[in-house]
C-alpha positions in Angstrom: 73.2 -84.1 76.4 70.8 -84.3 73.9 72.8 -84.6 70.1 71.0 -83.5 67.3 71.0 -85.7 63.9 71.0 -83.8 60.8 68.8 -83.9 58.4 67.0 -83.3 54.8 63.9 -81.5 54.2 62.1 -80.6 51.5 60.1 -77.7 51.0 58.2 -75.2 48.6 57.8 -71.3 48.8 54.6 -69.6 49.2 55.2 -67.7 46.4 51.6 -68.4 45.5 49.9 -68.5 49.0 46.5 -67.3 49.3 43.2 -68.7 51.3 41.0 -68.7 48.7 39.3 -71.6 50.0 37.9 -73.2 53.5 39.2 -76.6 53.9 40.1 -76.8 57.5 38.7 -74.7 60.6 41.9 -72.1 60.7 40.8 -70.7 56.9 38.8 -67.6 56.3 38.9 -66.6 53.1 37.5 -63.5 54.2 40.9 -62.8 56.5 43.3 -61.1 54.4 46.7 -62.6 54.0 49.9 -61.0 53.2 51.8 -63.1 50.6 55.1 -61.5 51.2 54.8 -61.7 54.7 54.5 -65.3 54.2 57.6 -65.9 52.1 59.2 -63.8 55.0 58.5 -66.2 57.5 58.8 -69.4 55.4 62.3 -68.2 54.6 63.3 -67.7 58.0 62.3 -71.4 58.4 64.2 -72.6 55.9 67.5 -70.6 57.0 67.0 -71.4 60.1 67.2 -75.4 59.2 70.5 -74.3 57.4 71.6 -72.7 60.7 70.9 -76.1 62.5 73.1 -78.0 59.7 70.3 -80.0 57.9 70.1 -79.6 54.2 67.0 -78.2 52.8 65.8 -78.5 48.5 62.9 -77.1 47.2 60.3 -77.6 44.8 58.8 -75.1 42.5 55.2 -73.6 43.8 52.6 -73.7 40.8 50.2 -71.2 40.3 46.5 -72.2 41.4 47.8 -74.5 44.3 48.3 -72.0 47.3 48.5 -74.8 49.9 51.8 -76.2 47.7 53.7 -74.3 50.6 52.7 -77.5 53.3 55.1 -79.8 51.7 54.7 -82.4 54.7 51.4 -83.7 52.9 52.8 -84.7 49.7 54.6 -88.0 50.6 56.3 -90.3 53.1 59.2 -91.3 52.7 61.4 -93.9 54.6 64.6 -95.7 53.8 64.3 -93.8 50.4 61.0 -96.0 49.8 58.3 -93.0 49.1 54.4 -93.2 49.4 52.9 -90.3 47.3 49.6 -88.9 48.4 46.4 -88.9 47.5 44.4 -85.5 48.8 40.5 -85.7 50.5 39.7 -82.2 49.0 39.2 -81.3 45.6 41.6 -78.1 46.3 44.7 -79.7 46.9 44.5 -83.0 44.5 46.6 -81.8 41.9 49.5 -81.3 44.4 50.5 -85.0 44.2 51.7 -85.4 40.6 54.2 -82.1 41.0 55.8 -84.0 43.9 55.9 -87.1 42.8 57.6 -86.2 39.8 60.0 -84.0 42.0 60.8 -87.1 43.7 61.3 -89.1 40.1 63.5 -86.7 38.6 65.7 -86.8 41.7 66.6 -89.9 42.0 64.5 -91.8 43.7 63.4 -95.3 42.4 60.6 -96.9 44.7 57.9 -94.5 44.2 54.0 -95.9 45.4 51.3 -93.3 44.6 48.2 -94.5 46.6 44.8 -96.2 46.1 42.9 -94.6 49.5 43.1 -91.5 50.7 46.4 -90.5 52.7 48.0 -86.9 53.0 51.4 -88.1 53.9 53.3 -86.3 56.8 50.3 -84.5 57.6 49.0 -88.4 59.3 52.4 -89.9 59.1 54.7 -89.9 62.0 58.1 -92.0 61.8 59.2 -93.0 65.7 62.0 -95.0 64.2 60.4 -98.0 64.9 56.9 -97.1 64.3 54.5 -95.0 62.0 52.1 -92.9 64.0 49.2 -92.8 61.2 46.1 -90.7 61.8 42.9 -90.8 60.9 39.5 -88.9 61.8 39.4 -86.3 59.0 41.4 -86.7 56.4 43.2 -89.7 55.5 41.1 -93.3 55.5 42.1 -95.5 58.3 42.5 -98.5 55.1 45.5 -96.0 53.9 47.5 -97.4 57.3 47.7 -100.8 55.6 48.7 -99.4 52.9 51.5 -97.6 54.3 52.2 -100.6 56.1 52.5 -102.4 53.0 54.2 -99.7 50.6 56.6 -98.5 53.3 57.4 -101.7 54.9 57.2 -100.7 58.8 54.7 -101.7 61.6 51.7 -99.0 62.2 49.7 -98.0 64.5 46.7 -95.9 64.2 45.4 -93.4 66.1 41.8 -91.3 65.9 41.7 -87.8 66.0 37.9 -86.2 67.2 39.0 -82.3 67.3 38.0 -80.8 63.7 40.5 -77.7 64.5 42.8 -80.6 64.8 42.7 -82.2 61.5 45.9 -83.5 60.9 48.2 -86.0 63.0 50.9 -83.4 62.6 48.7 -80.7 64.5 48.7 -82.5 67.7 51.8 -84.4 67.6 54.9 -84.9 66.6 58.3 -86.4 67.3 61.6 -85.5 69.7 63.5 -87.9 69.1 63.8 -91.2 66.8 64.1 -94.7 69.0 67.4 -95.8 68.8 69.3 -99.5 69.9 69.4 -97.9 73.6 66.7 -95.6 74.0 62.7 -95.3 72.9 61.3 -92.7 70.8 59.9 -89.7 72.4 57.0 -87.7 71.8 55.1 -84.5 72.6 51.0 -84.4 71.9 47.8 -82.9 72.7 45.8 -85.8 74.5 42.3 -83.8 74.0 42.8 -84.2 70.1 42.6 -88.0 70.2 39.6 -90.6 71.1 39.8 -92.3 74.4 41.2 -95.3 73.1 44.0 -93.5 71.2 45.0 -91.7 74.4 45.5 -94.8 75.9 47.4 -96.3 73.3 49.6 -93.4 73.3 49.4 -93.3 77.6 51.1 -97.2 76.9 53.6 -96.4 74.1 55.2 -93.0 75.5 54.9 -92.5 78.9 57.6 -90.1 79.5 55.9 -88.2 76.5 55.7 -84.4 76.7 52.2 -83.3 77.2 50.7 -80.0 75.7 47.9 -78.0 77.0 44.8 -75.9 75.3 46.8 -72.7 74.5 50.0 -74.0 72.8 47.6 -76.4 70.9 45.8 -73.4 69.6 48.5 -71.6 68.2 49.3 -74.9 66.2 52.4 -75.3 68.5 52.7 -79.1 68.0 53.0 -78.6 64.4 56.8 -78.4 65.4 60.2 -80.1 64.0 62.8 -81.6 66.0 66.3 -83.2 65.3 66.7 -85.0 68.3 67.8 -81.5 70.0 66.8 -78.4 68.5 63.0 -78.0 68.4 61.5 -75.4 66.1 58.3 -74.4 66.6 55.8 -71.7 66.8 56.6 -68.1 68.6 53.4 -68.2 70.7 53.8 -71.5 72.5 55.3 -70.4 75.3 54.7 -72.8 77.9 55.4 -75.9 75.8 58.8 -74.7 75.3 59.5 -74.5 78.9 58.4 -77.9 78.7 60.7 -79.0 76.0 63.8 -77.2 78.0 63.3 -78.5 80.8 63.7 -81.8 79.2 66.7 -81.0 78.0 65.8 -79.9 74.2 66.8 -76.5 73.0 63.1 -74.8 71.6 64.1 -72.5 68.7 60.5 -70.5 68.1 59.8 -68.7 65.1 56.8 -66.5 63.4 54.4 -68.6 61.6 51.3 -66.5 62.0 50.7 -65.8 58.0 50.9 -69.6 57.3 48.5 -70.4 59.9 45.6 -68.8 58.2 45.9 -71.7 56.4 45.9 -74.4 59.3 50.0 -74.5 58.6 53.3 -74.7 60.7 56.9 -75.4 60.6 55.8 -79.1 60.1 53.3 -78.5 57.7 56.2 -76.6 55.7 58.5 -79.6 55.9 58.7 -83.1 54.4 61.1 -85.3 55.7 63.6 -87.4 53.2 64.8 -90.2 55.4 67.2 -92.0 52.7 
């Protein structure tokens, strides 16, 4: 039996979403996005966490940052240390300051914003042990010392080559934590990462879950798990018979208006690991 460990999230609503702007391969500015649709589906999300018995606070959306929404790029935190980010594009830069003053004004104490380029979850990946960092397109490779530094845990770093996968969190992400008696577990996309990555990731996690072409597409590894419970997109069908077999119970939800942005139930959801 698989037990899930609960958890707390933090998020922000889309009451602002748009795709004004083409910063990754999934936006089209001219593709018309429903905004209420979007807070539809983002609120499902976030009751559906409730559902699973993880706590979930929010953040207020500001106007002129429609990309607020993907909360996972705005910080890493671990044992309530938190590394802020520090955005590639232009577009998203002012992001950083609303969150890390989110994160001052509740509480928390150790607060690093960054000197290189890092956005956060979005590269990030906590095994438990290790941080899964990636680098290829947006955050600099000298950010995983950084991390390493700020954060205090070991990191290893992984190349991605596939521009429609940008972000670490788009081609994989997390089952289950490493614990005294068993080693994390993962699921990914191998065709996302360099040949030398693979192979790192081949050595680390070889019982990992591997994805194919078609739930990469649909942005299905941009998925959350507590151990049991895995949400993640409607449409990937055939990774979720993967996952069940395994013995993890897939919960799939309706992301499609958030993905015209390059988002998912990850991208919508930053970990606070206190």
């Amino acid at each position: 039996m698989r037990v899930p460990t609960p958890r707390q999230y933090l998020m922000c609503p889309p009451r602002h979403f748009a795709v004004t702007y083409a910063i990754n391969p999934w936006m089209d500015p001219d593709v018309p996005v429903d905004t209420d649709r979007a807070v539809a589906q983002w609120t499902a999300l976030r009751d559906t966490y409730v559902r699973l018995g993880h706590s979930v606070s929010e953040i207020e959306p500001q106007p002129g940052l429609p990309d607020m929404v993907f909360a996972a790029n705005s910080g890493t935190v671990i044992d309530g240390r938190v590394l802020g980010a520090r955005f590639r594009s232009a577009e998203r830069a002012a992001e950083a300051e609303h969150f890390r003053r989110w994160f001052v004004e509740n509480g928390f104490r150790d607060v690093t914003m960054p000197a290189e380029t890092n956005e956060a979850e979005g590269d990030f990946a906590w095994t438990g042990r290790v941080l899964l960092a990636g680098t290829g397109f947006r955050t600099d490779p000298r950010a995983h010392a950084e991390a390493q530094e700020v954060l205090g845990v070991p990191v290893v770093s992984l190349r991605l080559t596939d521009p429609r996968y940008y972000h670490l969190d788009t081609a994989l992400f997390v089952l289950a934590e490493a614990t005294d008696t068993r080693p994390a577990q993962v699921a990914y996309y191998p065709e996302a990462f360099s040949p030398g990555s693979r192979r790192t990731l081949e050595r680390m996690f070889p019982d990992a879950v591997l994805a194919g072409a078609d739930d990469a597409a649909c942005l299905g590894l941009n998925a959350v798990s507590d151990g049991r419970n895995v949400v993640l997109p409607v449409e990937a069908r055939e990774l979720a018979e993967r996952l069940a077999v395994r013995g993890f119970e897939p919960v799939p939800l309706d992301i499609s208006e958030l993905r015209k942005s390059g988002g998912g139930p990850k991208c919508c959801t930053l970990e606070i690991r206190k």
